[in-house]
N, C-alpha and C positions, 0 to 999 in steps of 0.2 A: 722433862716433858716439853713438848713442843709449845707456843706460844699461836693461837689462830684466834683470827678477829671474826666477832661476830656482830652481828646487827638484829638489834630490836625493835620491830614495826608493828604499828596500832594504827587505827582509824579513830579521828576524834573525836571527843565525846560529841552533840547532837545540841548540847544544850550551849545558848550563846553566851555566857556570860564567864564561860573557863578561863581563868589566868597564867597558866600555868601546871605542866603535867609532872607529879615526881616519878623518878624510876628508880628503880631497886633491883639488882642482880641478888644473889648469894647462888654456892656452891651447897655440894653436899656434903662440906665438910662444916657447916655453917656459916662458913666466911661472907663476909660484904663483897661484893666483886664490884658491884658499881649501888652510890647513895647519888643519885643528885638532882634537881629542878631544872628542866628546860621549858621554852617559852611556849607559848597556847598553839602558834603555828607549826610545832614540831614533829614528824611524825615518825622519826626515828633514830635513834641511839646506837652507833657502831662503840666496841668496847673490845679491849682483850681479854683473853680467857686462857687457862690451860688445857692443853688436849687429856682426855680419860678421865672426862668428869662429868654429871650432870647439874646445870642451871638452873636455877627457877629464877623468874622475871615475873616484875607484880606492875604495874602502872596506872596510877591514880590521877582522874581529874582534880584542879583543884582552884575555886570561884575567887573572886574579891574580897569576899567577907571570911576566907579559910575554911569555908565548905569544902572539906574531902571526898571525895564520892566510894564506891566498894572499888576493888580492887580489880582490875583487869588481868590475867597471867596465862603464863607460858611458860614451857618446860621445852631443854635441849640438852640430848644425850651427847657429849661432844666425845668420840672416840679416841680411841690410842692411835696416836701416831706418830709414837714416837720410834723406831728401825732398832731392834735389838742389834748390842754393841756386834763384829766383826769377828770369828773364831780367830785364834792367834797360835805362832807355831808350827805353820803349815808346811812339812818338808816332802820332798822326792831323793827316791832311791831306788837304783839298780837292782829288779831281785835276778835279772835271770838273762842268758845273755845266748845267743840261738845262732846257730849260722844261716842263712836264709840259704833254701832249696834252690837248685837252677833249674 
């Protein structure tokens, strides 16, 4: 499967005291794709992924004191694209052999 980068974008919480945003990819095979903490200024997260698969992205605020807040998300179908292999074997051959007309 092919390897395509994607990017995760939020607008930040409203409230002033946020420290800190976590993000969380998984596939739907339940895999983690992306666990990790970026800082309070952040407003988005590029990451790889494999093509023919669907994402879900969660993105939680989270304050000074480890006030979590609910979960923010977003879902991406990321298509096939990966090019079925090349037929192989391919031959030519003479069936029939004509005199041309003058």
């Amino acid at each position: 499967s092919m390897n395509v980068k994607v990017k995760l974008s939020w607008v930040g919480s409203v409230s002033g005291d946020v420290a800190r945003y976590n993000v969380e990819v998984t596939n739907d095979n339940g895999d983690v794709v992306v666990q990790d903490t970026v800082s309070s200024i952040t407003r988005d997260y590029v990451f790889n992924a494999a093509s023919d698969s669907v994402l879900s992205a969660s993105v939680t605020a989270v304050d000074d004191a480890d006030n979590e807040s609910l979960p923010a998300v977003a879902t991406l179908v990321v298509p096939d694209m990966t090019a079925p292999l090349p037929p192989t074997d391919v031959t030519m051959e003479i069936v029939e052999v004509k005199a041309e007309e003058v």
